[in-house]
N, C-alpha and C positions, 0 to 999 in steps of 0.2 A: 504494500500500500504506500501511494506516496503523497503528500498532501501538496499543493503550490505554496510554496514560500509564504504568498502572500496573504494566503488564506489560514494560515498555520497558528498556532496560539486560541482559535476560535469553535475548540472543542468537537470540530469533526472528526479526526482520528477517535477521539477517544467517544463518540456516536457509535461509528463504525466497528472499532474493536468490540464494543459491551453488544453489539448486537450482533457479529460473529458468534461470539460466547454464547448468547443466549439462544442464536437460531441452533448452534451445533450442541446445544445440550435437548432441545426437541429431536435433534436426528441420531439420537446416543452416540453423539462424536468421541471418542476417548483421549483425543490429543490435537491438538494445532499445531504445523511445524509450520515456521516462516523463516525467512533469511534478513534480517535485519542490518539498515546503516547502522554503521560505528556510532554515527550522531543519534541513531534513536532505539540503540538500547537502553536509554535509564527511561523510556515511555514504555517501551514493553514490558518491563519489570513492574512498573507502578500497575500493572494485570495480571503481577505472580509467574511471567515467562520468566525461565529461567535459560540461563546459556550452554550453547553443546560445542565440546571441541575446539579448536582454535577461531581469532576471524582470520579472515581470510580476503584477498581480492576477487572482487568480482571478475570473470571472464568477460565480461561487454564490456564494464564502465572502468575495471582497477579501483573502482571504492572500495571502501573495505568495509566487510558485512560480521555477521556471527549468526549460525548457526541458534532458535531460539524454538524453543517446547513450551507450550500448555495443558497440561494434565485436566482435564475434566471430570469432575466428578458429580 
């Protein structure tokens, strides 16, 4: 997911994230994997993702991402 710059700070990621969450606990999701910027792993965290394995560069961009899980219960 990636929000515009300019749109950022006005709580649509964090729409979006709670309603992932809540559509994938109707379809007994057991996990969310996504690949996260370097810059927004401390927003995925604030949702209990926690981090897998090293970051890493992207193969398109060269950003550099990490590897991030939601256990669903």
């Amino acid at each position: 997911m990636a929000i515009e710059k300019s749109f950022q700070t006005h709580g649509i990621g964090t729409k979006i994230i709670k309603e992932l969450i809540r559509y994938s606990k109707t379809k007994n999701v057991s996990k969310i994997e996504l690949s996260a910027r370097e810059t927004a792993i401390a927003f995925y965290k604030k949702f209990n993702f926690l981090t897998l394995g090293n970051k890493y560069p992207s193969k398109k961009t060269g950003i550099i991402h990490q590897q991030m899980v939601l256990k669903i219960e």
